[in-house]
C-alpha positions in Angstrom: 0.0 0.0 0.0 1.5 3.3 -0.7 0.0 7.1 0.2 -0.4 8.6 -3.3 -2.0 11.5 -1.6 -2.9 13.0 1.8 -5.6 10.6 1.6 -5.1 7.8 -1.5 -4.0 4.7 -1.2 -2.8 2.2 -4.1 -1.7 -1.3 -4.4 -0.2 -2.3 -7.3 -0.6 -5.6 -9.4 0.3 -8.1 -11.7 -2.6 -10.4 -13.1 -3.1 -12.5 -16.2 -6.5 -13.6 -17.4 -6.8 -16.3 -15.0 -5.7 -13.8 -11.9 -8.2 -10.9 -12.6 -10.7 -13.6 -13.1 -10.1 -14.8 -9.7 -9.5 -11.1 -8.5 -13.1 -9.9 -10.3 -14.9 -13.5 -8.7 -13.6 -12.4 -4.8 -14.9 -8.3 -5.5 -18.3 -9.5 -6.2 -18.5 -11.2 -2.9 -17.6 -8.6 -1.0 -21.0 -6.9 -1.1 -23.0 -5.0 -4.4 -20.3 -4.4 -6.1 -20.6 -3.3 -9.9 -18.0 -1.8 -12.4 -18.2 0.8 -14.4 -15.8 2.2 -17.4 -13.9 5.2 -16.4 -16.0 7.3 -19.2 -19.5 7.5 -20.5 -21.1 9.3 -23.6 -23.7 10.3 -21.0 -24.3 11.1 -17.6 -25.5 7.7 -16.5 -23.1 4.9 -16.4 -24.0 1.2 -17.2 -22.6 -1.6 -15.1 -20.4 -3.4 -16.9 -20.9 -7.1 -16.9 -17.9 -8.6 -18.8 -14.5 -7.0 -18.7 -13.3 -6.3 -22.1 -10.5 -7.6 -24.5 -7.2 -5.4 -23.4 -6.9 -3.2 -26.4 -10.7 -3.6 -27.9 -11.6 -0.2 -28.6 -10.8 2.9 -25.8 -12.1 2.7 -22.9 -10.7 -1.0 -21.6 -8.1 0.1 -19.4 -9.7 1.6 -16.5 -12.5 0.9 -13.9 -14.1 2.2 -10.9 -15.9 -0.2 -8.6 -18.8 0.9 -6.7 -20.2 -1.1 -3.5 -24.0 -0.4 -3.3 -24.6 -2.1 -0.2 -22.2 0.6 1.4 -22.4 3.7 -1.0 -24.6 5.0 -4.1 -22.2 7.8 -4.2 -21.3 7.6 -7.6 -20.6 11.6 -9.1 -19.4 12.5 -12.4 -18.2 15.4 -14.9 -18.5 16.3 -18.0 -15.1 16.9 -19.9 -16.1 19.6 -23.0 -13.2 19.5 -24.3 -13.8 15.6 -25.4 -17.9 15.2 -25.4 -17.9 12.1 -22.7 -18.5 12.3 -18.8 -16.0 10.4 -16.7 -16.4 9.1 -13.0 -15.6 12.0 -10.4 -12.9 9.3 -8.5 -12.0 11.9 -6.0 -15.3 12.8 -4.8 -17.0 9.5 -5.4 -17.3 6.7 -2.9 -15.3 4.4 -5.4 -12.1 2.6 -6.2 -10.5 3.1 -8.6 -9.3 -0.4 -10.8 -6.3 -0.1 -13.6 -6.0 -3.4 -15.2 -2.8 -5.5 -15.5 -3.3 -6.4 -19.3 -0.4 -8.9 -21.3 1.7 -6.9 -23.8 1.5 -7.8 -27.5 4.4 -8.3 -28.9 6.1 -10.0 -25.8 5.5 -13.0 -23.4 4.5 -10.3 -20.4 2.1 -8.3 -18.3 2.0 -4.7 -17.6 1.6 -3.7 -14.0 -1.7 -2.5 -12.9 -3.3 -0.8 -9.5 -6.1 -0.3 -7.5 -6.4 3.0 -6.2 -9.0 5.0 -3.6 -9.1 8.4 -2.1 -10.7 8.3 1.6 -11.3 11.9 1.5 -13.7 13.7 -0.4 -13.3 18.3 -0.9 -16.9 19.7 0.3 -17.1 23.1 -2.1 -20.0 24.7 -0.4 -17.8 24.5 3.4 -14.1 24.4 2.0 -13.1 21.2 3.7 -12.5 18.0 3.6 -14.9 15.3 4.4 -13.9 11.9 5.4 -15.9 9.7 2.9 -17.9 6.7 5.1 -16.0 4.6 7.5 -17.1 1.2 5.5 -16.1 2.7 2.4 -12.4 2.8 4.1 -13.2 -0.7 5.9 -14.3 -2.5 2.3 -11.1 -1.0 0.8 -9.1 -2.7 3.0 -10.1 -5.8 2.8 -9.7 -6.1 -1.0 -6.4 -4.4 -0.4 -5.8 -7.2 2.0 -6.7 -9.6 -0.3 -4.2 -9.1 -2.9 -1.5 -9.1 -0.1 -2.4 -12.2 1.2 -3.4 -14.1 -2.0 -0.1 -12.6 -3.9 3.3 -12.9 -3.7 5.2 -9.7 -2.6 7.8 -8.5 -5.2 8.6 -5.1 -3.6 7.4 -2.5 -0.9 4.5 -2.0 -3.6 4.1 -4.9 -6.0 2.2 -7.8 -5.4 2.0 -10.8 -8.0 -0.9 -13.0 -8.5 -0.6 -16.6 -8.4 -0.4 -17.2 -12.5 2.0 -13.9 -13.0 4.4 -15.8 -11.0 4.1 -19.1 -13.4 4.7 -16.8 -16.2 7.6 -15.1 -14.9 9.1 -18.0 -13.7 8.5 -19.4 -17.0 10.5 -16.7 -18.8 7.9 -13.9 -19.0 9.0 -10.6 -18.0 6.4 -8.5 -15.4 6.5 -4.9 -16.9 6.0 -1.4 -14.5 5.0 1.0 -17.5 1.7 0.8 -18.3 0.8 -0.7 -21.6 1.1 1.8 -25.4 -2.3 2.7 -26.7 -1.5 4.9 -29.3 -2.5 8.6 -28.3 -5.3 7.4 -26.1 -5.4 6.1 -22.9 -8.2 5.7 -19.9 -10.3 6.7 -23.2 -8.7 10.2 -22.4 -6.7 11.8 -25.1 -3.3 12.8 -23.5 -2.5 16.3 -25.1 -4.0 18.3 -22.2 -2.2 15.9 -19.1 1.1 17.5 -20.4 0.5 20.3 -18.2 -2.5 19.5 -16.0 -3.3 16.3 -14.7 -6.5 15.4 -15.6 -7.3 13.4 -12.3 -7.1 15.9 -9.1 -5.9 19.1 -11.8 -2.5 19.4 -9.9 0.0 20.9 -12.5 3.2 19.3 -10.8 3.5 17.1 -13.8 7.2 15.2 -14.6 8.2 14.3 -18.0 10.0 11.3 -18.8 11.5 10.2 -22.8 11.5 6.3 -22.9 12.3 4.2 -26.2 9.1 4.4 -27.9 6.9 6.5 -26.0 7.3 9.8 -23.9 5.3 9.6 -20.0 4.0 12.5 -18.2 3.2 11.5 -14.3 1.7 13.6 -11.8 3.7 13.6 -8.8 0.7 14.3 -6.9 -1.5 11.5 -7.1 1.0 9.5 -9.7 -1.4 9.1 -12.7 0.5 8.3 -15.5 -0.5 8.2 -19.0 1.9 7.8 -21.6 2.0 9.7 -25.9 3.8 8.0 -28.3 6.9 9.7 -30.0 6.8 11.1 -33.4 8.7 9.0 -35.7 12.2 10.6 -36.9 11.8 11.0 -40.6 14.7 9.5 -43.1 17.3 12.0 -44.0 
């Protein structure tokens, strides 16, 4: 578990297929707990049933799961700039679920996370509102979950059961997140070069990798990643 913000907390992941299944089967016993994609063409977002194919259309990537049986506090915003709504993670009574999806050209997974703020910013008092006590409660036991059902790799990396096999079977377990082209979350990255689009904090740090350039708020850590433009021939 790692403190990604006064009040955040994260664990991060590796899962194949066969781990998130497991991983998706134990969430749903934990109360009435639905998923939903981390954008919507309209206000009202669907439950989604089946999680996608990684990189079958745009918005596979990222989740938020919602316990009814605790909270219906599910809040949203519209984003102008791209015509869709996305989940309002900071002030919603949700946690937030980043898959660990296999790369395609390699025998590997990327890292993924699970991610919750405790804390939600009342704008009518100025302050800072606890968000409810079994909201904290059901976080930490899926949270516990993963440490006790995984195998720890570091401080914060845990490893399901099958990641090992494949690691151990010459698979590499991969900490940048996956390349989706200019999209990722189903957000277009142009405007997280200055402003992160997750809690607007503009401390942003720039990193060049081989293919791809990453822009990670040192706030709350999103990252999303743009691919480089290709070098034309002299």
């Amino acid at each position: 578990m790692a403190v990604t913000s006064a009040s955040g907390r994260q664990v991060n992941f590796y899962m194949t297929n066969e781990d998130e299944r497991q991983f998706v089967d134990f969430l749903m016993t934990t109360g009435d707990v639905v998923l939903h994609a981390y954008t919507s063409m309209t206000p009202r977002f669907e439950p989604v049933r089946l999680l996608p194919e990684p990189y079958s259309g745009d918005f596979w990537y990222a989740f938020t799961i919602l316990n009814r049986s605790i909270s219906s506090n599910l809040r949203v915003r519209f984003i102008s700039q791209q015509g869709y709504y996305v989940v309002d993670e900071l002030n919603s009574s949700v946690i937030e679920f980043t898959r660990s999806v296999p790369e395609t050209s390699i025998k590997a997974v990327h890292r993924g996370r699970i991610w919750a703020d405790l804390t939600w910013l009342d704008n009518e008092k100025k302050i800072i509102v606890h968000k409810e006590p079994a909201f904290k409660k059901w976080y930490e036991t899926i949270a516990g979950w993963i440490r006790r059902k995984y195998i720890r790799l570091d401080q914060l990396e845990y490893a399901g059961p099958d990641a090992i096999k494949l690691r151990d079977e010459g698979g590499a377990l991969l900490t940048v997140p996956p390349t989706v082209g200019s999209k990722i979350y189903g957000k277009l990255t142009e405007e997280f070069v200055d402003r992160c689009f997750k809690c607007g904090s503009k401390t942003m740090e720039h990193e060049v990798l081989s293919r791809f350039e990453a822009f990670t708020c040192k706030n709350c850590k999103q990252r999303v990643l743009r691919m480089l433009a290709k070098r034309q021939s002299p």
